[in-house]
Structure formats: structure tokens, C-alpha cells
LOTIVEX-385536 format. One line per field, with one value per residue: z, y, x of N, C-alpha, C in turn; residue in three letters. Coordinates in pm, 1 decimal. Atoms other than C-alpha are relative to their C-alpha. Layout:
<nodes>
n_Z <- Z, ... $
n_Y <- Y, ... $
n_X <- X, ... $
ca_Z <- Z, ... $
ca_Y <- Y, ... $
ca_X <- X, ... $
c_Z <- Z, ... $
c_Y <- Y, ... $
c_X <- X, ... $
code <- Ala, ... $
</nodes>
This chain:
<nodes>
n_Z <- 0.0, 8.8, -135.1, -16.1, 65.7, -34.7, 44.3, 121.9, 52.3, 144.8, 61.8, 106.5, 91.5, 15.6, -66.0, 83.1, 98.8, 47.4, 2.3, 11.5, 148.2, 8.1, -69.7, 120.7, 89.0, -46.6, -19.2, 107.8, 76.0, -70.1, -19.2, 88.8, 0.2, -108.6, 129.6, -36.9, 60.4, -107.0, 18.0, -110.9, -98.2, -103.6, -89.1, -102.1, -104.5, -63.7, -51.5, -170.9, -66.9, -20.2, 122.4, -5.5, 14.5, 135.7, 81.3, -70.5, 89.4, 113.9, 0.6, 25.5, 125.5, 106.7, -36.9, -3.5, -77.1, 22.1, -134.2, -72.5, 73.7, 149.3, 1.9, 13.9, 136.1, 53.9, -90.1, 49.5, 126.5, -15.3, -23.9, 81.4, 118.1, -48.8, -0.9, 158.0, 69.1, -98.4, 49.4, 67.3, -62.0, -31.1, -76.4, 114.9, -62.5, -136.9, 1.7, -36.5, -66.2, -160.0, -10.2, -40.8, -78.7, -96.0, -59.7, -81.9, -149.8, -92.8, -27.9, -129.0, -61.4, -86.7, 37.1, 152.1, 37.8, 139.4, -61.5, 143.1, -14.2, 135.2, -64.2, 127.1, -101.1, 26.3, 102.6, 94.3, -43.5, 62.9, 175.5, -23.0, -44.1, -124.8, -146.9, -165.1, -14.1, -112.7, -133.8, 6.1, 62.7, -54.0, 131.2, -16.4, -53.6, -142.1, -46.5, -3.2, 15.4, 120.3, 53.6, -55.2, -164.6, 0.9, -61.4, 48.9, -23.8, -124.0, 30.3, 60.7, -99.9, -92.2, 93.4, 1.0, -111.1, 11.7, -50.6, 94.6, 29.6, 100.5, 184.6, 112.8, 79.8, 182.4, 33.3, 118.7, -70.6, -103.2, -104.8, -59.8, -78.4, -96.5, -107.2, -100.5, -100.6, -80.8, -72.7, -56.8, 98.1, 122.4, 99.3, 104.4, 142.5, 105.1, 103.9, 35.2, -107.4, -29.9, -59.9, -103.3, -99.9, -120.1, 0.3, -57.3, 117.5, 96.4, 72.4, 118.2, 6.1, -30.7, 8.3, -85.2, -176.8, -32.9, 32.9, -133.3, -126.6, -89.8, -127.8, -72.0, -32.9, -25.9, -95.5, -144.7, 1.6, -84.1 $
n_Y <- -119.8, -144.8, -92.4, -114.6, 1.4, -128.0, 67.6, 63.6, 70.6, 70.7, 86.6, -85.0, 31.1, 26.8, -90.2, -158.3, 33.1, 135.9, 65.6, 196.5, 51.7, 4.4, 101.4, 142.2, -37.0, 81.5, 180.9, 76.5, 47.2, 91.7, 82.7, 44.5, 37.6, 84.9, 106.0, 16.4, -123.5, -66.5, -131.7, -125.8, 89.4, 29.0, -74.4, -70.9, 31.6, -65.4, -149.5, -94.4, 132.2, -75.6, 27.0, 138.7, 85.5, -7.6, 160.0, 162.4, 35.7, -7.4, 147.8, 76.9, 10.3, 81.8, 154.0, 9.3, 56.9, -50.3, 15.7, -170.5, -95.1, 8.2, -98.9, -147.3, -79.5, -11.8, -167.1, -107.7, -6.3, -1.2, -173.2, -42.4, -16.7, -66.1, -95.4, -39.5, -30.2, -133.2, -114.7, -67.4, -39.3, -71.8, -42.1, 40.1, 128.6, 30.0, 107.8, -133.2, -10.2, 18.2, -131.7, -97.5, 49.7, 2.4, -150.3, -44.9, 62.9, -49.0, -130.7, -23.4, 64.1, 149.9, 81.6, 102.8, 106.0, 106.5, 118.0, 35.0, 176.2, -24.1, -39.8, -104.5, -146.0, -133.3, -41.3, -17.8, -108.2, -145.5, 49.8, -49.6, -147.9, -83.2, 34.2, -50.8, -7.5, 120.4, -0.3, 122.3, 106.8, 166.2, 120.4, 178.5, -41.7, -55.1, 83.4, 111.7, 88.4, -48.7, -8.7, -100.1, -28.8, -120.3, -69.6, -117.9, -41.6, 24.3, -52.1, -137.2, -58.2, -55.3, -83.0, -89.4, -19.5, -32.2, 112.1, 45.6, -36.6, -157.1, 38.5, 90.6, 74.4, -11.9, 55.2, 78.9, 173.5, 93.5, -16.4, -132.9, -1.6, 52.8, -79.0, -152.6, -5.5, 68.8, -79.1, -125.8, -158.9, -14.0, 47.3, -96.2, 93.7, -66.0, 112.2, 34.7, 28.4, 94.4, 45.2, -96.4, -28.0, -26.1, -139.3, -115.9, -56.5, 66.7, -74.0, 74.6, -101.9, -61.6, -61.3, 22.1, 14.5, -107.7, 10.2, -19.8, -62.5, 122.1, -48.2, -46.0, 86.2, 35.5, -116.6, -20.7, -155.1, -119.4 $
n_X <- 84.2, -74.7, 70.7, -102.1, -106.4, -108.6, -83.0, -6.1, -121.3, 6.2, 4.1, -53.8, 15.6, 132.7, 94.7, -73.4, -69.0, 23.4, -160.4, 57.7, -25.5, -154.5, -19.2, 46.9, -103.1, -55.7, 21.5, 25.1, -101.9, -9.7, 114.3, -4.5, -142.9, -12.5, 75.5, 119.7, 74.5, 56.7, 118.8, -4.5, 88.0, -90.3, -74.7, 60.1, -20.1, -106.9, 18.8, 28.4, -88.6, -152.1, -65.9, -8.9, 135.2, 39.7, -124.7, 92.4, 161.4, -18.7, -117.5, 97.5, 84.6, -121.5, -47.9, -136.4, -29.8, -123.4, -59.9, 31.8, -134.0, 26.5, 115.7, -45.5, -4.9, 105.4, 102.7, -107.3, 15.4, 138.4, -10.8, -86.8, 121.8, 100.2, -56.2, -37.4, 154.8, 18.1, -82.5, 88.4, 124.1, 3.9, 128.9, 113.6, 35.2, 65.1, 153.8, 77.2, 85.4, -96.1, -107.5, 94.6, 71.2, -117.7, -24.2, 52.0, 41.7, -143.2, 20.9, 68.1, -61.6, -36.2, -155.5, 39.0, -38.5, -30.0, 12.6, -5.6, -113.5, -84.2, -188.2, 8.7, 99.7, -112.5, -29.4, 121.3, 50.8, -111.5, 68.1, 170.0, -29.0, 111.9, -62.7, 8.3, 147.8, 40.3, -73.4, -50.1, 30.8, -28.3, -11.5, -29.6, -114.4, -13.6, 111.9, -18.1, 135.6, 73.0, 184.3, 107.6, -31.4, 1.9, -130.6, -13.4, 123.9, -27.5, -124.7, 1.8, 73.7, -85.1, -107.5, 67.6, 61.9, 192.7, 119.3, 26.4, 126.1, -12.2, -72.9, 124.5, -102.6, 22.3, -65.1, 115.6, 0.3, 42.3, -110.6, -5.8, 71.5, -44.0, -78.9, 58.5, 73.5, -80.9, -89.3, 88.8, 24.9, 140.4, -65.2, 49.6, -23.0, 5.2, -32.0, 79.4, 89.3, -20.5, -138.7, -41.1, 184.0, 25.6, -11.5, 101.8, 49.4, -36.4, 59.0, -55.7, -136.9, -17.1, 124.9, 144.4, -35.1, 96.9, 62.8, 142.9, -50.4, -65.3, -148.9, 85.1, 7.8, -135.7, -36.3, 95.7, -0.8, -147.0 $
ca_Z <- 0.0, -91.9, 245.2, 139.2, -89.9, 83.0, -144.7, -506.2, -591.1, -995.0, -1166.1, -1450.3, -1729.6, -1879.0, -1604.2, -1711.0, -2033.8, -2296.9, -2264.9, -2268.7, -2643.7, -2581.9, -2338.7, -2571.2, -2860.1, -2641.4, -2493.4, -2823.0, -2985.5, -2731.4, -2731.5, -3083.1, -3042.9, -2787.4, -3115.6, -2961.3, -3073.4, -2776.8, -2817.6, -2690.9, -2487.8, -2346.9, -2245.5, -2069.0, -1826.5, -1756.2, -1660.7, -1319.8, -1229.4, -1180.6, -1479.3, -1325.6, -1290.5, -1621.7, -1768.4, -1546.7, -1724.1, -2040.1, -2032.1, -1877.4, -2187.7, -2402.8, -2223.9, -2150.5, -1872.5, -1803.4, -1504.2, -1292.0, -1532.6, -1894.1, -1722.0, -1660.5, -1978.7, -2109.1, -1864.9, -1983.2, -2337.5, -2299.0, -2133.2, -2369.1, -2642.7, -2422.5, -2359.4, -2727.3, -2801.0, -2519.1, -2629.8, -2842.6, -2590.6, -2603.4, -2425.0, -2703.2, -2574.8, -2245.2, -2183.8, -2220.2, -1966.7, -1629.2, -1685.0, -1663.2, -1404.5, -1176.6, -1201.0, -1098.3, -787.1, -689.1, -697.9, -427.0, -248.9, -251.0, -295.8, -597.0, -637.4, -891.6, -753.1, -1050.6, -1075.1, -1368.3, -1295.2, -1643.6, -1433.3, -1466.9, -1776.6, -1921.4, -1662.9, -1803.3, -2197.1, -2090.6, -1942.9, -1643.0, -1335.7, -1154.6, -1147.4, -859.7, -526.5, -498.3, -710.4, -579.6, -881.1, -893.2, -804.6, -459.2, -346.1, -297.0, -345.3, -682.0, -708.4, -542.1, -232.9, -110.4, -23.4, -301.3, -257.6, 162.5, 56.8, -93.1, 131.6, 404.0, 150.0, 159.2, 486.5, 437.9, 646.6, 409.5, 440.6, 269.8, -41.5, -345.8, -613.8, -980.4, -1145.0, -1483.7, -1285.4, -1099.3, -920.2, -835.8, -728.4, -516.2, -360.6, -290.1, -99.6, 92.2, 188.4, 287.3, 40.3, -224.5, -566.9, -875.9, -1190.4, -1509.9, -1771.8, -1875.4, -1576.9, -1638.4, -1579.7, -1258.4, -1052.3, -717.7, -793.7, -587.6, -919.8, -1234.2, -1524.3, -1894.8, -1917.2, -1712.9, -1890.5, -1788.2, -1413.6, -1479.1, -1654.6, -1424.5, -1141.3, -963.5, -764.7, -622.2, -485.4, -393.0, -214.4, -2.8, -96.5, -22.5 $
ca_Y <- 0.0, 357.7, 573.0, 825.9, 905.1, 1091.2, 873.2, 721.0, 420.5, 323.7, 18.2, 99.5, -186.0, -128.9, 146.6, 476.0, 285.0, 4.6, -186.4, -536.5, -549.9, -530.0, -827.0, -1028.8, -931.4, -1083.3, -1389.6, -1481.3, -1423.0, -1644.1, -1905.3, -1947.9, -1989.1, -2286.6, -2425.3, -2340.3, -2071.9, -1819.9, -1621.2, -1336.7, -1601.0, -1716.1, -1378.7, -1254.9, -1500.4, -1308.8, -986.2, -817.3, -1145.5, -1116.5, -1200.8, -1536.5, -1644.8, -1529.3, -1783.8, -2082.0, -2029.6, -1977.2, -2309.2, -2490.6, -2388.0, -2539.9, -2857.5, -2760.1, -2865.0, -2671.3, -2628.8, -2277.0, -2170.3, -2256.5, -2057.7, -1770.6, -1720.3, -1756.6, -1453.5, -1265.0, -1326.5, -1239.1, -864.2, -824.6, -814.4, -646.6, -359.8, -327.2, -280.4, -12.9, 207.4, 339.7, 402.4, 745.1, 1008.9, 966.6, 607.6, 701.2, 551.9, 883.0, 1080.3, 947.1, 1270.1, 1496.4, 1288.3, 1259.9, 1631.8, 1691.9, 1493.6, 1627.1, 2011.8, 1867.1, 1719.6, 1338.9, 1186.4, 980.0, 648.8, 381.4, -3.0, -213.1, -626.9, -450.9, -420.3, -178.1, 69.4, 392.1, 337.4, 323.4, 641.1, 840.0, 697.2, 856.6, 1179.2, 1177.2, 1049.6, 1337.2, 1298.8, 1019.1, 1065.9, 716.5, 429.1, 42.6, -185.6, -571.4, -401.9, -332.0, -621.3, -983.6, -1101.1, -1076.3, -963.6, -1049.7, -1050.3, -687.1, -610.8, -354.4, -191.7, -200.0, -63.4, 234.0, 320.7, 330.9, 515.2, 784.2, 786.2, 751.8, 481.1, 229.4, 229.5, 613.1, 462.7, 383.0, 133.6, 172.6, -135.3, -355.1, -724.2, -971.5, -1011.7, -626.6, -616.9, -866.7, -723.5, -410.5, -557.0, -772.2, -452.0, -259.5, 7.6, 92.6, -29.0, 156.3, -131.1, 13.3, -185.4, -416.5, -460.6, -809.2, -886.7, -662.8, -769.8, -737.7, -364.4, -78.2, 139.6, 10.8, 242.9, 187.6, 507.5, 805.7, 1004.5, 879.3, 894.6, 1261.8, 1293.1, 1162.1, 1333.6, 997.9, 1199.4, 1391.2, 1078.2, 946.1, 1233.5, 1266.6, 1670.2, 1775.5 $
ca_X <- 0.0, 130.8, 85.0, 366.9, 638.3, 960.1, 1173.7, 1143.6, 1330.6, 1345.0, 1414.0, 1658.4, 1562.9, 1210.3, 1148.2, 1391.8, 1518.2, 1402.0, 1751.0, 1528.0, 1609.9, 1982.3, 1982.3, 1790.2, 2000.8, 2250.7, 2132.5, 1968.4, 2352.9, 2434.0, 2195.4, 2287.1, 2636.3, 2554.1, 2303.0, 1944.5, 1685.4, 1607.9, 1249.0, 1128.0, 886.0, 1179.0, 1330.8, 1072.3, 1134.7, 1430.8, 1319.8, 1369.2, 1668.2, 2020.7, 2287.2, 2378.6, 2015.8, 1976.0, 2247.6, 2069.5, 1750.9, 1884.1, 2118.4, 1794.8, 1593.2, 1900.2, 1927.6, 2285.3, 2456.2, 2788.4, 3073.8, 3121.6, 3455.7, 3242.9, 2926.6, 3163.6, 3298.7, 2942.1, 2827.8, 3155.7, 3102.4, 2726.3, 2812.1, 3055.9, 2807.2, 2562.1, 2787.4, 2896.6, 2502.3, 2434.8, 2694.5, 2456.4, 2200.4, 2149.7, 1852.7, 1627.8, 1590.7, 1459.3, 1106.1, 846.9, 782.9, 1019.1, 1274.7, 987.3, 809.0, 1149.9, 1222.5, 901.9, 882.5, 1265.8, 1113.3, 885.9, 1168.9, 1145.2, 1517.4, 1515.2, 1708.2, 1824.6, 1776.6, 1906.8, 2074.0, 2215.4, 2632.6, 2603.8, 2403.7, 2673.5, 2748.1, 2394.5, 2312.9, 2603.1, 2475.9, 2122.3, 2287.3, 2055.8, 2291.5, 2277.6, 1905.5, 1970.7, 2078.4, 2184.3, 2241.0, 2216.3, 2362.2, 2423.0, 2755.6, 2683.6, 2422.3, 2429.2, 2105.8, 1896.1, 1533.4, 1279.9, 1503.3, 1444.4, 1846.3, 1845.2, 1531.8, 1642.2, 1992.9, 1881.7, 1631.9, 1885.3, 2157.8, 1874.1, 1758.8, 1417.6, 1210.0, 1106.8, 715.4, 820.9, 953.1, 737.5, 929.6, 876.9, 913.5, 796.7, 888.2, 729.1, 1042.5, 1084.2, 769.8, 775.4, 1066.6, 909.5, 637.1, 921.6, 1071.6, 742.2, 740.6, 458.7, 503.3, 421.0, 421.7, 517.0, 371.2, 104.5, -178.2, -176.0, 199.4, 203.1, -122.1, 61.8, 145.5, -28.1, -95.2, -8.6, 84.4, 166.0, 429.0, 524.0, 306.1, 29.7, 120.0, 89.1, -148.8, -386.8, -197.4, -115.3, 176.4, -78.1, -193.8, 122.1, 242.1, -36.3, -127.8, 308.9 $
c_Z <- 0.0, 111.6, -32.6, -144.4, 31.5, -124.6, -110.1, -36.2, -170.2, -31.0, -128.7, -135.8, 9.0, 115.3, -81.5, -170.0, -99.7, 1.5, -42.7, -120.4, -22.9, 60.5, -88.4, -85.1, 64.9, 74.8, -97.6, -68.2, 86.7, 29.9, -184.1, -13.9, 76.9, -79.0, 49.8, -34.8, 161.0, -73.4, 99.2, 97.5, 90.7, 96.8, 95.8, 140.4, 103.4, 95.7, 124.4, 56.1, -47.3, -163.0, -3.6, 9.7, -101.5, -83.3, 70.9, -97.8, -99.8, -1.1, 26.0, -125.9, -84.0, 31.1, 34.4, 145.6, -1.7, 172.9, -12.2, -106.1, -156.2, 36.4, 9.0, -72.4, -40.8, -0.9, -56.7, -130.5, -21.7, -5.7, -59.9, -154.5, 43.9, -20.6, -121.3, -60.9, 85.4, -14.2, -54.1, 10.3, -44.7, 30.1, -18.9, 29.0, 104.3, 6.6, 20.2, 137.3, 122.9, -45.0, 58.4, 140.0, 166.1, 39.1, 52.4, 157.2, 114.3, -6.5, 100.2, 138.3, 54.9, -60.5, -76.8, 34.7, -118.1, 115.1, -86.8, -21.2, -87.1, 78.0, -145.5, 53.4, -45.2, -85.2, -78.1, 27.0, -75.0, -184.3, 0.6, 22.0, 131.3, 138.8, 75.8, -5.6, 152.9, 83.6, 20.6, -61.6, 78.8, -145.0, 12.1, 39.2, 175.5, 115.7, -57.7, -45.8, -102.6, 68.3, 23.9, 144.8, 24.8, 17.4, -82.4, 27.8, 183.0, -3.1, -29.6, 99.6, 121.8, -54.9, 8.2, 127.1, 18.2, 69.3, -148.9, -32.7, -62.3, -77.8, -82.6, -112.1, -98.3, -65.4, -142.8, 74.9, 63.8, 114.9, 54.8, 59.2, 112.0, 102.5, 82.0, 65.4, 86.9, 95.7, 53.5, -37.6, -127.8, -113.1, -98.5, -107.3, -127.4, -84.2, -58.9, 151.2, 16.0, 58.0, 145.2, 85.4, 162.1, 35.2, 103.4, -114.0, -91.6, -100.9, -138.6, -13.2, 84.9, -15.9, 6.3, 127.8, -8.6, -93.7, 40.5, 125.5, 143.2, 91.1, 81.9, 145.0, 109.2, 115.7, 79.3, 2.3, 12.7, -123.9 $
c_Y <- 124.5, 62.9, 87.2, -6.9, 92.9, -18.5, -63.6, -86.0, -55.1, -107.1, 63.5, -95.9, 0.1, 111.5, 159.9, -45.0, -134.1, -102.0, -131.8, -21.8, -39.2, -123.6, -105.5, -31.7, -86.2, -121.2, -71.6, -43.7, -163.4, -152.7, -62.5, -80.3, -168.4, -114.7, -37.0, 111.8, 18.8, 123.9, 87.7, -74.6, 9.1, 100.0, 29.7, -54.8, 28.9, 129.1, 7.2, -151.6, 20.1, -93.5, -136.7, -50.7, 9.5, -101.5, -121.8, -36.8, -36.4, -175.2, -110.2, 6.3, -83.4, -114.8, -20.9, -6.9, 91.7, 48.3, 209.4, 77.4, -9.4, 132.2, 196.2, 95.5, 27.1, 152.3, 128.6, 21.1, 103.3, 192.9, 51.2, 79.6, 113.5, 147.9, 78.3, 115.9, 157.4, 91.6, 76.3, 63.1, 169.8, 99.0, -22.9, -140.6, 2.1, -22.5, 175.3, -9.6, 10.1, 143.2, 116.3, -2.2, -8.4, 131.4, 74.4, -22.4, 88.7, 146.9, -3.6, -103.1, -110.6, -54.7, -107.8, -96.2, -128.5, -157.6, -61.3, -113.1, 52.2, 40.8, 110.3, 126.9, 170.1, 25.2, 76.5, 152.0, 79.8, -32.8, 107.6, 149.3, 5.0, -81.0, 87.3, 39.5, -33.6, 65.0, -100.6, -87.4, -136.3, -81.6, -111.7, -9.9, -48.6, -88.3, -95.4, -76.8, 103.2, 58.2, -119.7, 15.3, 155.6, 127.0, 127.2, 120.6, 65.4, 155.9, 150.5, 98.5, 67.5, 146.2, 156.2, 62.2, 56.5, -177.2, -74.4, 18.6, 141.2, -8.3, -24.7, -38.6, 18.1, -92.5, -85.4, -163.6, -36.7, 41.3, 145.5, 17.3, -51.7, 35.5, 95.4, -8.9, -111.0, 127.8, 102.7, 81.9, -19.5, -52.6, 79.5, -148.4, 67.3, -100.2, -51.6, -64.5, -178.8, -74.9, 54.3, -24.0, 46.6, 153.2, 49.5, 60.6, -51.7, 105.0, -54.9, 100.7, 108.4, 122.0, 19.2, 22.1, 156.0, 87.3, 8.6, 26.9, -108.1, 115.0, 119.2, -93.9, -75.7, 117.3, 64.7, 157.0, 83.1, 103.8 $
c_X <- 87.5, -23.3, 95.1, 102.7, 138.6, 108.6, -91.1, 80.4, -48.2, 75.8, 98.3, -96.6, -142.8, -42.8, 64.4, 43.9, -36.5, 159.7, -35.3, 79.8, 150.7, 59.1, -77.9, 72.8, 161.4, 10.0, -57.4, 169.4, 47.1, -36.6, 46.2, 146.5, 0.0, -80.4, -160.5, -63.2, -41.5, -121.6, -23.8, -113.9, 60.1, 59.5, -61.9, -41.8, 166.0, 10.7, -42.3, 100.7, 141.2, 70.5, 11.1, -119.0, -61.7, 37.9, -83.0, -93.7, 10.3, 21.8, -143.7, -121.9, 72.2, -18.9, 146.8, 64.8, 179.2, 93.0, -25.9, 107.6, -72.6, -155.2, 58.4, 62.1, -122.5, -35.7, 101.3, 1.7, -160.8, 8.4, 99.6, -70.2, -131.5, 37.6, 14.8, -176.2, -42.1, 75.9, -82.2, -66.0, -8.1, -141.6, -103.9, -74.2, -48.6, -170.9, -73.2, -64.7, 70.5, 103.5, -83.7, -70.9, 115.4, 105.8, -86.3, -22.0, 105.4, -39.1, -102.2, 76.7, -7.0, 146.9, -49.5, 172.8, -19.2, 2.2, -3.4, 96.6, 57.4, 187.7, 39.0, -76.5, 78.1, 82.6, -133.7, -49.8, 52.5, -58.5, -114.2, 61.9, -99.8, 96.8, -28.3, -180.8, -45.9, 100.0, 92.7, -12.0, 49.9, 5.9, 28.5, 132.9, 56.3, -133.1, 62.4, -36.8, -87.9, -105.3, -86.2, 17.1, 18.2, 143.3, -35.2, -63.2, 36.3, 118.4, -6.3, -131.7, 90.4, 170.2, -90.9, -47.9, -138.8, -8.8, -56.4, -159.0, -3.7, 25.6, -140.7, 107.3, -42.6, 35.2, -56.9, 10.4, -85.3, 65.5, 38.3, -128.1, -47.9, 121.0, -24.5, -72.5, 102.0, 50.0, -52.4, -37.2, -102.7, 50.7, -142.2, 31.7, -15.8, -2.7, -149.1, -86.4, 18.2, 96.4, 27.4, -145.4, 42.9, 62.4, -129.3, -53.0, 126.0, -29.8, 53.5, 157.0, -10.0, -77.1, -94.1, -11.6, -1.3, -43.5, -107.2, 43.2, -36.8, 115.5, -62.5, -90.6, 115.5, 72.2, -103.8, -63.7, 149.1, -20.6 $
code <- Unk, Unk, Unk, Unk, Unk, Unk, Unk, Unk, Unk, Unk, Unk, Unk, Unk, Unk, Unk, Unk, Unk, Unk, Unk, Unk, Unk, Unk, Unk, Unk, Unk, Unk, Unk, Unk, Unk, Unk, Unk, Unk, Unk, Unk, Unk, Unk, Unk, Unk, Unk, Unk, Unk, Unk, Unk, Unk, Unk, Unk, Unk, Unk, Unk, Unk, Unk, Unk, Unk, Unk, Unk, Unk, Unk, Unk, Unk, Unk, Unk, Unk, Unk, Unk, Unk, Unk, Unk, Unk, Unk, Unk, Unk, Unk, Unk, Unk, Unk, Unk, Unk, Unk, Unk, Unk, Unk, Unk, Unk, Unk, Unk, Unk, Unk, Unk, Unk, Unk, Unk, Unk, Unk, Unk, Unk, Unk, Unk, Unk, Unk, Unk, Unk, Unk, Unk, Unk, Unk, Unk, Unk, Unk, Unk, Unk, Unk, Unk, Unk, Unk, Unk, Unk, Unk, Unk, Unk, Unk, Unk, Unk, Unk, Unk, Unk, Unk, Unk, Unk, Unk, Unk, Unk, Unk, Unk, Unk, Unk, Unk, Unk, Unk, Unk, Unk, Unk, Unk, Unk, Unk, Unk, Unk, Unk, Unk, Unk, Unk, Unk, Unk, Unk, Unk, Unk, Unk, Unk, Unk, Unk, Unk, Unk, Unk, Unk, Unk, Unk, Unk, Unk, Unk, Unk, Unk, Unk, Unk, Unk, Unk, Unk, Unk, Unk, Unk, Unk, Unk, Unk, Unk, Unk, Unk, Unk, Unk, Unk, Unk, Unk, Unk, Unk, Unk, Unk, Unk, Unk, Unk, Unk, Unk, Unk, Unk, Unk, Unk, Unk, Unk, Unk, Unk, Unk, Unk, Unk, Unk, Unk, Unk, Unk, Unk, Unk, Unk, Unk, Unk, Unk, Unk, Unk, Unk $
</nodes>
């Protein structure tokens, strides 16, 4: 349940940025190299899960069977390719709407945060140009435990010093959402209603959120 917002934590893939396509793009190359077709069925059982639980899945779709030194080239080959592709990123790519929507919130002073399994996090920010948007970023860097264990989500709350029931999470996952009600804080689902049922409000883009002056809502009248 939303009861506040002092604090904003975002989601980078699929919440500030389409990147999905870039991680497909690379676990499909991938997937081919290994002599199996990966769909976008398949990816989207990837989304909102850390890199190494990404490779698991993958490999169990394959039927492939592999030790800890062949899975870690894999994962190194994988973000090698990933990286190459994201270079590219640039502002124009940001999902409509969150720039506008995250400079308005910070002119009513809630501290904004990044919460993201991504270990590409500060490149992609600096790609986008919006880093100093965030107060704090939590990346797959600086956490242990994937999605839908709440460390990140936790992490950045305390990096902010905001009480967690004061957070609201922004996220397109299962697994992020689930985290965010692990860790007490509201959850915003950016995406398709169906994929996101255990969201608090559920939107399709940023622009919509105000639009219908949801952060009016959310912020309680500040």
C-alpha cells in the first residue's frame, strides 16, 4: 500500500530505459552460439533477475549442462556483447515521460534512487545523461542477493535515509515487485496490468502517471 512518498526508488531496465532489447540481442547471440533458438517467450522469463540467474535459465531452456569456469565465460562473453550494443544508448531512448516525471517529484523534495541487478548501471546512466538525477544508485555491483530478495530496494532506502514504508518502487517485474512488498514500500508497476497484478498502481508510461496526477496521490497533498 502507498501511504507516502519521501523517497522514489526506480528500476533501470524497462522502467527509465528500454535496454530489454539489448539483453535479448545478447542472450539470443548467445543461445545461438551454444546451437538453440532463444524467443522473446523465453526472455521474458528473464526480466527483473540477476545475470547469473539469467544464464541458469537460459542453459535450462538449451538442455545444456555446463561447469562454474564454462558458465563464466558464457556470462563474460554475454556482457561483452551487451555492452557493445548499449553504447549506443542514447537520451532519445529514455522511456516517455520518467525525466519529466522525476524532475518533478525532486522540486517537491522526494530523494530519488536507482535499484538495478544490472552491474552496467553507470554506464547506461552516463549513456542517458541523467545520473545526476539520482541521489543514490544500488547496482548488482553493490548487493548480494537478486530480485525479489528486497536487499536492493532496503539498501537504498537506508543510503537515503528515508524509512522504508516512505519509499514507493517503480518497477515492470514480478520479481521487483515482489521485492518491494518484501521490503514494505509501495510499488508503482510500469507496464502491462496483467503482468504486474501485485502492484499498488499500475501504469503503462510516465506520462500517464501525470497525466492523471497519480503523484498527487502518492504524495499525499506535499
Amino acid at each position: 500500500m502507498i501511504k507516502g512518498m519521501d523517497a522514489a526508488i526506480f528500476d533501470l531496465d524497462g522502467v527509465i530505459v528500454n535496454t530489454a532489447k539489448y539483453h535479448y540481442l545478447a542472450w539470443k547471440r548467445l543461445a545461438k552460439q551454444l546451437g538453440f533458438d532463444f524467443t522473446e517467450a523465453d526472455n521474458e522469463k528473464l526480466k527483473g533477475v540477476s545475470r547469473t540467474r539469467s544464464l541458469e535459465i537460459l542453459l535450462e531452456i538449451g538442455g545444456i549442462e555446463a561447469d562454474e569456469s564454462a558458465r563464466h565465460a558464457m556470462s563474460t562473453q554475454k556482457n561483452t556483447w551487451y555492452v557493445q550494443y548499449i553504447r549506443d544508448i542514447q537520451p532519445a531512448d529514455l522511456l516517455p515521460g520518467v525525466v519529466d516525471y522525476i524532475r518533478y517529484i525532486k522540486q517537491k523534495s522526494v530523494k530519488t534512487a536507482i535499484a538495478s541487478a544490472s552491474k552496467n548501471t553507470e554506464l547506461i546512466l552516463n549513456c542517458l545523461q541523467i545520473a545526476p538525477l539520482f541521489d543514490i544508485v544500488v547496482d548488482g555491483t553493490k548487493v548480494s542477493n537478486a530480485k525479489p530478495d528486497p536487499e536492493a530496494f532496503v539498501r537504498a532506502a537506508q543510503g537515503l535515509g528515508i524509512q522504508t514504508e516512505s519509499c514507493v518502487v517503480f518497477e515492470d517485474s514480478e520479481s521487483g515487485i515482489e521485492a518491494a512488498n518484501r521490503a514494505g514500500m509501495g510499488c508503482v508497476g510500469v507496464g502491462k496490468p496483467g503482468n504486474l497484478l501485485n502492484a499498488d498502481i499500475v501504469i503503462q508510461n510516465f506520462q500517464q502517471l501525470l497525466v492523471i496526477n497519480l503523484i498527487h496521490v502518492t504524495l499525499h497533498g506535499r
